[in-house]
OpenMM code with the backbone's topology and positions (N, CA, C; nanometers):
from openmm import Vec3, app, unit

residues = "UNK UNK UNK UNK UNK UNK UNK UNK UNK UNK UNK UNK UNK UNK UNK UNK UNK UNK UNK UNK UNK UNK UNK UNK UNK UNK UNK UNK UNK UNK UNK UNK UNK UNK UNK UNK UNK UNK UNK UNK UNK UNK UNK UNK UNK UNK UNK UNK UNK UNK UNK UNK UNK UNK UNK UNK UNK UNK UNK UNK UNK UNK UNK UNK UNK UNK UNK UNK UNK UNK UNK UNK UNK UNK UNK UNK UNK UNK UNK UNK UNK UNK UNK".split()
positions = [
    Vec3(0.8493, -1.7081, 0.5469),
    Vec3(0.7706, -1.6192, 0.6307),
    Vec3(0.6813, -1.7058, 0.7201),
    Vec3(0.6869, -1.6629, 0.8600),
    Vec3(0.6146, -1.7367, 0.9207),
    Vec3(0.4704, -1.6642, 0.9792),
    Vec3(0.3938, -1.7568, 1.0147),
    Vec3(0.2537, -1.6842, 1.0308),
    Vec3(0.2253, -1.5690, 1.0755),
    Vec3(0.3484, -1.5515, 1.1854),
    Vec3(0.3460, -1.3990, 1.2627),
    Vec3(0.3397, -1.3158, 1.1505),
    Vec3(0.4502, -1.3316, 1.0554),
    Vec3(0.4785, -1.2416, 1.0008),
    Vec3(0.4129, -1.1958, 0.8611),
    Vec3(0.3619, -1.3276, 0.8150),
    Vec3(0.2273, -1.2745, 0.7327),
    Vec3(0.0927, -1.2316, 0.7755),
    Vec3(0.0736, -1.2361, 0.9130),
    Vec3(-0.0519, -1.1936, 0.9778),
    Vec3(-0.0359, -1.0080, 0.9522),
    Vec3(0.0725, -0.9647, 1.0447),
    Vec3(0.1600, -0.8825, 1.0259),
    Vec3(0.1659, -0.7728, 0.8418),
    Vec3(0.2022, -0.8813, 0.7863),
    Vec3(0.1928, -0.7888, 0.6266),
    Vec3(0.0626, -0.7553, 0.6228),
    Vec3(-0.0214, -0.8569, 0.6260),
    Vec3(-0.1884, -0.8399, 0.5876),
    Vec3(-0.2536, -0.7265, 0.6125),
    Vec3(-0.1859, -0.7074, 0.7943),
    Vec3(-0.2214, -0.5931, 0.8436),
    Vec3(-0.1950, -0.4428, 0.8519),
    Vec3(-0.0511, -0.4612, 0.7536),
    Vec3(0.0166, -0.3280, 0.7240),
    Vec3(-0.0566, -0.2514, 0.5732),
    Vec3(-0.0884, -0.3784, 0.5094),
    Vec3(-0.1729, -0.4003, 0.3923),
    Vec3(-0.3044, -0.3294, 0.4221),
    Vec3(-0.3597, -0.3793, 0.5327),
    Vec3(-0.4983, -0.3284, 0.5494),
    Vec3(-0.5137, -0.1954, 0.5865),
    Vec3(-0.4148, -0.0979, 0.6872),
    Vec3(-0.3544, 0.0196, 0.7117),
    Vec3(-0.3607, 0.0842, 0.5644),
    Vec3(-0.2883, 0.0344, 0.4733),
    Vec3(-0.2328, 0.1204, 0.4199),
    Vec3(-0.2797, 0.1269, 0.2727),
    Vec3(-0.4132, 0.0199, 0.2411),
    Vec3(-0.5161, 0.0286, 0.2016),
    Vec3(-0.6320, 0.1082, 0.2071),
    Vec3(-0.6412, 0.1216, 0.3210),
    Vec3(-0.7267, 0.2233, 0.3628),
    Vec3(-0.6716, 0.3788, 0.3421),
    Vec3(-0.5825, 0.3777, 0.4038),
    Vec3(-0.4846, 0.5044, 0.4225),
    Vec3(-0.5131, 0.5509, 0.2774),
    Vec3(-0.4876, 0.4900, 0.1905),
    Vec3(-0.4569, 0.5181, 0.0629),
    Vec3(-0.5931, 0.5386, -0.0380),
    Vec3(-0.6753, 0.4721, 0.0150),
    Vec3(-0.8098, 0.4587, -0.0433),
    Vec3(-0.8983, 0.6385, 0.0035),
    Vec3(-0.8474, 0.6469, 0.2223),
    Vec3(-0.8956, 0.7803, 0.2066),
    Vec3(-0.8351, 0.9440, 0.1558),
    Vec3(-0.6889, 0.8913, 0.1282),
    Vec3(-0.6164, 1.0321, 0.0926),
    Vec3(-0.6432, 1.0355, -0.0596),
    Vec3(-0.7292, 0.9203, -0.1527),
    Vec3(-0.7254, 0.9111, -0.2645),
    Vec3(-0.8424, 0.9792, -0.2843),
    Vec3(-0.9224, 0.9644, -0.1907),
    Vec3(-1.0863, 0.9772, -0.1679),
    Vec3(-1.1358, 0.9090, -0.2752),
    Vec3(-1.1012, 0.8171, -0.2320),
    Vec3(-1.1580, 0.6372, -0.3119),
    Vec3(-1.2392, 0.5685, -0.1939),
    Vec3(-1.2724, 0.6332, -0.0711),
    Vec3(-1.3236, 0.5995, 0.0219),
    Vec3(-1.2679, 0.4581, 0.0618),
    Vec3(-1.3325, 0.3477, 0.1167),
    Vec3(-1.2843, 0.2107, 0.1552),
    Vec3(-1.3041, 0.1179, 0.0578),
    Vec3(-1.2831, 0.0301, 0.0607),
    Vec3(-1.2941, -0.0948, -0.0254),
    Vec3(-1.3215, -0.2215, 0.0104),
    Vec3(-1.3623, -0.2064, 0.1578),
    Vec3(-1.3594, -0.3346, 0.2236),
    Vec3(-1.2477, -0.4052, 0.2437),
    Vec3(-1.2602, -0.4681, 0.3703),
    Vec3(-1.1552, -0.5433, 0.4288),
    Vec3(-1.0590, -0.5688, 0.3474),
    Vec3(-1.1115, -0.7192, 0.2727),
    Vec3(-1.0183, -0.7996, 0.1424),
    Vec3(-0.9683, -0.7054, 0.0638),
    Vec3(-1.0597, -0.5283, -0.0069),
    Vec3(-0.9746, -0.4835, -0.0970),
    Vec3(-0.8918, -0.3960, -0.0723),
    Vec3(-0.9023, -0.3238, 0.0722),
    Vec3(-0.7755, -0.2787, 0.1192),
    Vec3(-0.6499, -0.3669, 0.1535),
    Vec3(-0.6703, -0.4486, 0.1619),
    Vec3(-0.5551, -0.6013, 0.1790),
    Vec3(-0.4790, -0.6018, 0.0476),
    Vec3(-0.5768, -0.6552, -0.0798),
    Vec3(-0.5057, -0.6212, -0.1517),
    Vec3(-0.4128, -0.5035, -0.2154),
    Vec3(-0.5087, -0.3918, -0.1957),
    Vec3(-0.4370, -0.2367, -0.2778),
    Vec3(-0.3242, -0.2399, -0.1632),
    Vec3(-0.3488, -0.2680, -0.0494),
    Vec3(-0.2228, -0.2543, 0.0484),
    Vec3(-0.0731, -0.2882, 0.0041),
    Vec3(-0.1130, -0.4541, -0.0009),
    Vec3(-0.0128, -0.5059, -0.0802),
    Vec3(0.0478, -0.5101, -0.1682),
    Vec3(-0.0271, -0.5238, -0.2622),
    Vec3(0.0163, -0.4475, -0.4160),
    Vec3(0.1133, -0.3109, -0.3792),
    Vec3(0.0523, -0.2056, -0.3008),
    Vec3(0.1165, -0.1001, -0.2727),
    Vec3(0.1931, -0.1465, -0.2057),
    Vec3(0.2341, -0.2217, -0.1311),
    Vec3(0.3905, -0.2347, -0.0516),
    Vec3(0.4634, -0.2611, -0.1294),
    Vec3(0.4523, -0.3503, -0.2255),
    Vec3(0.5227, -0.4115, -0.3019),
    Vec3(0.5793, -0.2711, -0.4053),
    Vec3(0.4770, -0.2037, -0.4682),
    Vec3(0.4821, -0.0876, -0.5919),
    Vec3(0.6021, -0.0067, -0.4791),
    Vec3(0.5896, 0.0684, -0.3883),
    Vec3(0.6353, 0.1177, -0.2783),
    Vec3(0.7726, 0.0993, -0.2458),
    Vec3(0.7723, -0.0194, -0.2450),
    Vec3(0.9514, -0.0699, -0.1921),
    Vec3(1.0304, -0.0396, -0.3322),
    Vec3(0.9398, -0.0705, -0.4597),
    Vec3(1.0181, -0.0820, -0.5744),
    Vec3(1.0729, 0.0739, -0.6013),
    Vec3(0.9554, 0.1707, -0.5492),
    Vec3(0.9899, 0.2931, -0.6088),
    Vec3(1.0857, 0.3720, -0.5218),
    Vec3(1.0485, 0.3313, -0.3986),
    Vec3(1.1361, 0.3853, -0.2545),
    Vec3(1.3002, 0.3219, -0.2882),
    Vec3(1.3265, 0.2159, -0.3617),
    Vec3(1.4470, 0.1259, -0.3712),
    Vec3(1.5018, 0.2413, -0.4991),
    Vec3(1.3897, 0.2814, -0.5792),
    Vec3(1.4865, 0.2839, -0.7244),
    Vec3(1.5602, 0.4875, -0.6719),
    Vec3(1.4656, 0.5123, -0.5676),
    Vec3(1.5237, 0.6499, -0.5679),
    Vec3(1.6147, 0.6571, -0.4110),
    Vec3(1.6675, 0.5320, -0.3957),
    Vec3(1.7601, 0.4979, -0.2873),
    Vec3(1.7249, 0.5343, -0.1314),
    Vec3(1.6015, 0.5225, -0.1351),
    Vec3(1.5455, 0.5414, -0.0088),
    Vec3(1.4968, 0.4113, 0.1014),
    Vec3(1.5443, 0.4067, 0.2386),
    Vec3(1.5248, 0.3033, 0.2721),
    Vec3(1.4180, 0.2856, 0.4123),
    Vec3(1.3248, 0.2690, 0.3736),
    Vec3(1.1949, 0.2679, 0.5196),
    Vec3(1.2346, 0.1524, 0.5964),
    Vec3(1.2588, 0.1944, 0.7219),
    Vec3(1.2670, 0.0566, 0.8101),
    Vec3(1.1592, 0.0959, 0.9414),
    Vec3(1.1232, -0.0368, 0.9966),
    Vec3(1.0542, -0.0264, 1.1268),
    Vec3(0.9023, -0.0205, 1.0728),
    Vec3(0.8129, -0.0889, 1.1894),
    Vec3(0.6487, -0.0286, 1.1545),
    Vec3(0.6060, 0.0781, 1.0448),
    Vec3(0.6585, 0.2034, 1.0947),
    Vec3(0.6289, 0.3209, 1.0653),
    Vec3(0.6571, 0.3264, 0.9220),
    Vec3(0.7447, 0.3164, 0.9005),
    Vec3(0.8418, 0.3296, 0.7422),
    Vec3(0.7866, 0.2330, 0.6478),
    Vec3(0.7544, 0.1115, 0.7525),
    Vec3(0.7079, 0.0261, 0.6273),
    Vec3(0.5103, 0.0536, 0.5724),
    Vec3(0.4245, 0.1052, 0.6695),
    Vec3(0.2702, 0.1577, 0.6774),
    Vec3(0.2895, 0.3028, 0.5471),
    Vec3(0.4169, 0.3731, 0.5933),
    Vec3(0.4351, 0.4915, 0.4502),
    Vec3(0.4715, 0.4287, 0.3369),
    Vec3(0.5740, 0.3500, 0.3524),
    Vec3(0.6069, 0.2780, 0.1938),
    Vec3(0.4993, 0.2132, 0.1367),
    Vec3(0.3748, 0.1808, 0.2019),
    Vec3(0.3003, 0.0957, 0.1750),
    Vec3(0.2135, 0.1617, 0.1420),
    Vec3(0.1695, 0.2700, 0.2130),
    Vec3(0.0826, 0.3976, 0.1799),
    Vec3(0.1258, 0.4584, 0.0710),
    Vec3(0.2584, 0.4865, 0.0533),
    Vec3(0.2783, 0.5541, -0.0765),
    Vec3(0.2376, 0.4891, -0.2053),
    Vec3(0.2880, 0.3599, -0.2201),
    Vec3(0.2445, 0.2854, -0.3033),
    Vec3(0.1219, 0.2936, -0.3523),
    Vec3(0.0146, 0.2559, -0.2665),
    Vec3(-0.0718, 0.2110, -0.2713),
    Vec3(-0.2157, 0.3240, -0.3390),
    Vec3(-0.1028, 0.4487, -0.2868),
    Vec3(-0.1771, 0.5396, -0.3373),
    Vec3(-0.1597, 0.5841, -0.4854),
    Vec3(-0.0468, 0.5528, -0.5173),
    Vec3(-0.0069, 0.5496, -0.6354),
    Vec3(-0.0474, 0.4788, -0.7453),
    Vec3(-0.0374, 0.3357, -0.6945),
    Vec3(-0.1330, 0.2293, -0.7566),
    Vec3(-0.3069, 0.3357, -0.7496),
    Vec3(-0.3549, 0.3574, -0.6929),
    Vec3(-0.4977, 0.4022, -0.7106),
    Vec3(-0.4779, 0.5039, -0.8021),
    Vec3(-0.3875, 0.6065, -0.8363),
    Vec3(-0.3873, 0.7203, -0.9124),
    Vec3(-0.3389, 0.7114, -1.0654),
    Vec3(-0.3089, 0.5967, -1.0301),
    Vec3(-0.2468, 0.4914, -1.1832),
    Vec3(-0.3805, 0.4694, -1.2518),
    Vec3(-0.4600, 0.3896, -1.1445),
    Vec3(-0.6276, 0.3075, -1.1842),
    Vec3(-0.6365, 0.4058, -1.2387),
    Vec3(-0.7271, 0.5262, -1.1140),
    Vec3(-0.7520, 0.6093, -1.2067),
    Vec3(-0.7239, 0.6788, -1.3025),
    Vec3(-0.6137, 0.7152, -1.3463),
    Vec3(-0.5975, 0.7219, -1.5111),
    Vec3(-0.6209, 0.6394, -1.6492),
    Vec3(-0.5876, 0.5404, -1.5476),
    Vec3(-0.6409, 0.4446, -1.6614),
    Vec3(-0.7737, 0.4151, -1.7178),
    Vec3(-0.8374, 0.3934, -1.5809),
    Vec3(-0.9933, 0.3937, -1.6034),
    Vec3(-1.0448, 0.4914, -1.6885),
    Vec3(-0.9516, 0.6395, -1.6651),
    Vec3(-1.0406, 0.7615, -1.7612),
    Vec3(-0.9898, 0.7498, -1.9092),
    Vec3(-0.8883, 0.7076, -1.9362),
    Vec3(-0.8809, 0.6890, -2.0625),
    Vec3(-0.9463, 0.5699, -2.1758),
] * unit.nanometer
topology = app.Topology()
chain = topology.addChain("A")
for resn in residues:
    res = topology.addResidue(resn, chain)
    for name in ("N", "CA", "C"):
        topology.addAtom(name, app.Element.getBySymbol(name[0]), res)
């Protein structure tokens, strides 16, 4: 991966960190921790989008896969946290 293109993830990360933080109403997390939940969620995202044969391509597809994730990952936390 070249710099473009990790500048690029960081920033789909940070999208979709947020995204995910406000549909969670987890509000923000700051820069760095929407980066991370982003990522994490792209990653959670592709795995779950892959296992039910679904395939996001382009900007768009990849900010939802990433959003989905990510929101998921937060709804995970929170269960966990309450137990």
């Amino acid at each position: 991966m070249d710099i473009t293109g990790l500048i690029i993830f960081l920033a789909i990360g940070a999208v979709a960190g947020w995204l995910a933080g406000s549909l969670m109403k987890g509000g923000g997390f700051g820069l760095l921790g929407n980066i991370v939940i982003g990522v994490i969620g792209a990653v959670l995202g592709g795995f779950v989008f892959g296992l039910l044969g679904i395939s996001a391509g382009g900007l768009i597809g990849s900010i939802v896969t990433a959003t989905t994730g990510a929101a998921l990952l937060l709804f995970i936390v929170g269960i966990v946290k309450k137990a």
